[in-house]
C-alpha positions as CSV (number, residue, x, y, z in Angstrom):
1,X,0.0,0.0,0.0
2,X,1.6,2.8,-1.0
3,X,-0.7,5.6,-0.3
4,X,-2.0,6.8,3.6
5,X,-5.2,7.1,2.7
6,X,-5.0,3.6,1.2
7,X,-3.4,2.5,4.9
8,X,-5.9,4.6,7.0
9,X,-8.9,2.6,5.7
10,X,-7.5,-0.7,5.8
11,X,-6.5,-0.2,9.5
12,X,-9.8,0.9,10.6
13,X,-11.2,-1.8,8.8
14,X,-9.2,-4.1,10.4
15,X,-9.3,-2.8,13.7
16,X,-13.3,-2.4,13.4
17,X,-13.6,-6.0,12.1
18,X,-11.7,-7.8,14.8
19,X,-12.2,-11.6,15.0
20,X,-15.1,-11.1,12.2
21,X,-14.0,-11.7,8.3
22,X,-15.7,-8.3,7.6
23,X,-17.4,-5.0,10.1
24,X,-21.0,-4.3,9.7
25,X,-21.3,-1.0,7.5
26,X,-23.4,0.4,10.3
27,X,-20.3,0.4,12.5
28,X,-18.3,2.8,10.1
29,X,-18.3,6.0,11.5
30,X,-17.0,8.7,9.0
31,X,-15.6,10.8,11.6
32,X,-12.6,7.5,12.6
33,X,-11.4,8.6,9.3
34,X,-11.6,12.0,8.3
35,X,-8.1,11.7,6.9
36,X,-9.0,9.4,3.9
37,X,-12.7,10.6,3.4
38,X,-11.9,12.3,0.2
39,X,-10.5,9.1,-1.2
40,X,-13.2,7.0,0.2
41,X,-15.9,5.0,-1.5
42,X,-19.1,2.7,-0.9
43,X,-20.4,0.6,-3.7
44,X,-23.7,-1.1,-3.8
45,X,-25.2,-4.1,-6.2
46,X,-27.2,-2.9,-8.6
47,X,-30.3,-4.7,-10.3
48,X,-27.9,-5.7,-13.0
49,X,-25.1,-7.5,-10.8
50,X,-22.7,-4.8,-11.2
51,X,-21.8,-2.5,-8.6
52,X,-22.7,1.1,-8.4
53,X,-21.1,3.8,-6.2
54,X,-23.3,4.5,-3.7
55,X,-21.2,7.5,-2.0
56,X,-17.8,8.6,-3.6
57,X,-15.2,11.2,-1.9
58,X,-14.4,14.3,-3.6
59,X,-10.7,13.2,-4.7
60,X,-12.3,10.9,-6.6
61,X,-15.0,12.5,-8.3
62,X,-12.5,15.2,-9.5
63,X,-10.8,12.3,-11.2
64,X,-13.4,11.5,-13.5
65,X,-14.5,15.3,-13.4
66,X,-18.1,14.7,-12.5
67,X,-20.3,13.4,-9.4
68,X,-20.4,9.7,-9.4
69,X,-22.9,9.0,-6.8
70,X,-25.7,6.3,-8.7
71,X,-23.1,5.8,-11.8
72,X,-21.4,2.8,-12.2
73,X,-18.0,1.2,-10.8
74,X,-18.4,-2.2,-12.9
75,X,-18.4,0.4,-16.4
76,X,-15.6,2.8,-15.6
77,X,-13.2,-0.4,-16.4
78,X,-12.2,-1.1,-19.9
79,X,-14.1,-3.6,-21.4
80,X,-11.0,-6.7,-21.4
81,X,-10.5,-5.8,-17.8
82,X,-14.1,-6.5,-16.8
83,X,-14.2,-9.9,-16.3
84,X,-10.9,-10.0,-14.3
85,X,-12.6,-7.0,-12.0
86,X,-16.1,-9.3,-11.6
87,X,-14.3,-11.9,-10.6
88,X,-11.8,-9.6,-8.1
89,X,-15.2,-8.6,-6.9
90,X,-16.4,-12.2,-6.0
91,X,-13.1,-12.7,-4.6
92,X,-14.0,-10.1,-2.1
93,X,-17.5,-10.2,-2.0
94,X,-17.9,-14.3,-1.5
95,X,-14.4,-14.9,-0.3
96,X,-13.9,-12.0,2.4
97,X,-10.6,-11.1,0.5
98,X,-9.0,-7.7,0.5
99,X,-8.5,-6.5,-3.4
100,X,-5.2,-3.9,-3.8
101,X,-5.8,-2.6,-7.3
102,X,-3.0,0.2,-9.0
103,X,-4.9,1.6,-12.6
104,X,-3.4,3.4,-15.2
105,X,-6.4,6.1,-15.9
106,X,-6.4,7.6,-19.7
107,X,-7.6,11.4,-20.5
108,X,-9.0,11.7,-23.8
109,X,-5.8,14.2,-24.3
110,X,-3.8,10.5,-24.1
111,X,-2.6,11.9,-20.5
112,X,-2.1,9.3,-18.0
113,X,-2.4,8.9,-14.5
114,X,-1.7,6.0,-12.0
115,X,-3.9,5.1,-9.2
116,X,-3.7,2.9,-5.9
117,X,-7.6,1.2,-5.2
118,X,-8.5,-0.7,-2.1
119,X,-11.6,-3.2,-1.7
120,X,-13.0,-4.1,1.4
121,X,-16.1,-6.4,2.2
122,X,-18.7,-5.2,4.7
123,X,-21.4,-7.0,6.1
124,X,-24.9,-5.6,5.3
125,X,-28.3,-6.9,6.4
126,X,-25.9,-9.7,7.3
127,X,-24.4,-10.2,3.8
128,X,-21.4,-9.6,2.1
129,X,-23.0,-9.7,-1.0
130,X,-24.5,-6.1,-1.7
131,X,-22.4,-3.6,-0.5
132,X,-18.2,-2.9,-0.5
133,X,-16.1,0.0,1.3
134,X,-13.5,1.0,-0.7
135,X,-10.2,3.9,-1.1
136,X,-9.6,5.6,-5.0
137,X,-5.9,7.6,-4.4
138,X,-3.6,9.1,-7.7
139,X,-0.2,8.0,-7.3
140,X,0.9,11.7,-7.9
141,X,-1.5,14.1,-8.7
142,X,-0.8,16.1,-11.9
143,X,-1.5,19.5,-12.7
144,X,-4.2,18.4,-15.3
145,X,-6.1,16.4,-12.0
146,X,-9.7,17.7,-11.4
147,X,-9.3,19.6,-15.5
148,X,-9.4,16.3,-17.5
149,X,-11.5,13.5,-16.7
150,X,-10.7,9.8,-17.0
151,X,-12.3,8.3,-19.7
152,X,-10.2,5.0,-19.9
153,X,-9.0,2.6,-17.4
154,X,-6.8,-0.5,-17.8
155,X,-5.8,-2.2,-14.4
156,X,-1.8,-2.5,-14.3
157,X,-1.2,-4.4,-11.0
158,X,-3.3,-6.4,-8.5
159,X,-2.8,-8.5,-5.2
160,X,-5.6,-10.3,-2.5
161,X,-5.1,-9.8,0.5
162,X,-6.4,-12.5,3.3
163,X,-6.2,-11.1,6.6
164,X,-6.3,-14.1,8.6
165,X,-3.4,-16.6,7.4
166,X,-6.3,-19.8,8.8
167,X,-7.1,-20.1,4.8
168,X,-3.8,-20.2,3.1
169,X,-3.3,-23.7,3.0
170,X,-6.9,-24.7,2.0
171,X,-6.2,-22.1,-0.8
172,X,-2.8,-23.8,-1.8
173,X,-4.9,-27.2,-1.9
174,X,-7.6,-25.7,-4.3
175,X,-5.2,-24.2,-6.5
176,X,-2.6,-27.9,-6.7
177,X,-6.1,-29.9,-7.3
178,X,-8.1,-27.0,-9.8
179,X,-4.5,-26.5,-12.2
180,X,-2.9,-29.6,-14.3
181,X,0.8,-29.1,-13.5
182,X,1.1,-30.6,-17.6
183,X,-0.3,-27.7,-19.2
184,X,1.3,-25.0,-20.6
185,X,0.3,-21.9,-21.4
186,X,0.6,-19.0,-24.1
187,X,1.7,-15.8,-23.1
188,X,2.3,-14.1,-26.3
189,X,4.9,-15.6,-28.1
190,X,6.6,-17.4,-24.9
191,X,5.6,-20.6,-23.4
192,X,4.5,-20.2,-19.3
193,X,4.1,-22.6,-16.6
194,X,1.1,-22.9,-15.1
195,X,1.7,-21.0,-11.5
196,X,1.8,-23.4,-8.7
197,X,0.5,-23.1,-5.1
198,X,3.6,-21.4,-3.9
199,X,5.2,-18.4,-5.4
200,X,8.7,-17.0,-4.3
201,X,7.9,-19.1,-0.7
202,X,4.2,-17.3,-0.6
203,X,0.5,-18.9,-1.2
204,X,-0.8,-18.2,-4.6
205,X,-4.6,-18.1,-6.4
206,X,-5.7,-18.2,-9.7
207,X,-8.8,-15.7,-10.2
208,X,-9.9,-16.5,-13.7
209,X,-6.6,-15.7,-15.7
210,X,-4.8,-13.8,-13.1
211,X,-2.4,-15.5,-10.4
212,X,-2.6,-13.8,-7.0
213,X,-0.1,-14.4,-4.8
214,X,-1.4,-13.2,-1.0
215,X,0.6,-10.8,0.5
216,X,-0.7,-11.5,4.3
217,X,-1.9,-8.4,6.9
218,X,-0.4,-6.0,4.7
């Protein structure tokens, strides 16, 4: 986590959860971190599956240059990073996993600009399912930011979080039994290994065609 805004929300959320995998959203309160507010998102499940923002900090609506409360969070991503992002979304959503997302963000000027994401699950009406508390922060802020909108997003680096180590080896199991250590695969013109369930001495996941490998408490 490179930003403190980033690190301000995953410590309350960590603190407020305690022993639970995720806090009820009625036990955020705003003013625990008025630090991060700015950079500070909740998303809510729309009618369509896809996830809406359902209140969006200022920092981050002068990234896109407009008020996102009601528009969508599933749409803002280009369309060949969709799928991965759904499925990042189960991961925290079904899972209880912690999604660290850098984006490089595209002005229709062909500026660029990089920014640190954070997804959290929350419980709400004792689900997971429907609701997500979440941290949008630019890497360095340009002297464009707030002038030019985003209008392209293409996700450049991702890693899940689980904050209690308890389910790193039944996630090393799933991952030796679900990928055939036979199989290669294409990766533009060079020939990959399949990843296995460790990686560099660390548990690894495979999210549809991206291998995660968990980074514990932080």
């Amino acid at each position: 986590m490179q930003k403190q805004s980033t690190k301000t929300l995953y410590d309350y959320w960590n603190s407020l959860r305690g022993a639970r995998s995720a806090p009820d959203r009625r036990d955020i309160d705003p003013t625990k971190i008025r630090g991060a507010l700015a950079n500070t998102f909740i998303l809510e499940l729309n009618d369509n599956s896809e996830f809406d923002f359902r209140l969006a900090g200022s920092h981050i609506c002068s990234a896109y240059a407009r008020e996102l409360k009601g528009r969508s969070f599933t749409r803002l991503w280009h369309p060949r990073d969709r799928d991965a992002m759904d499925t990042l979304l189960r991961a925290v959503t079904e899972d209880h996993a912690v999604a660290l997302i850098t984006f490089q963000g595209i002005t229709s000027t062909n500026s660029k600009l990089s920014v640190e994401t954070i997804l959290l699950p929350v419980r709400h009406n004792g689900s997971t399912q429907t609701r997500l508390l979440g941290a949008m922060t630019a890497l360095d802020e340009p002297y464009w930011f707030g002038a030019q909108p985003l209008v392209e997003q293409r996700i450049t680096g991702l890693r899940l979080i689980w904050p209690d180590d308890n389910s790193l080896a039944e996630m090393a199991r799933d991952i030796a039994a679900a990928v055939p250590q036979d199989v290669i695969y294409a990766r533009g013109n060079a020939a990959v290994q399949p990843m296995s369930a460790m990686v560099y001495g660390r548990q690894a996941r495979r999210y549809a065609h991206l291998a995660v490998i968990d980074g514990g408490r932080r």
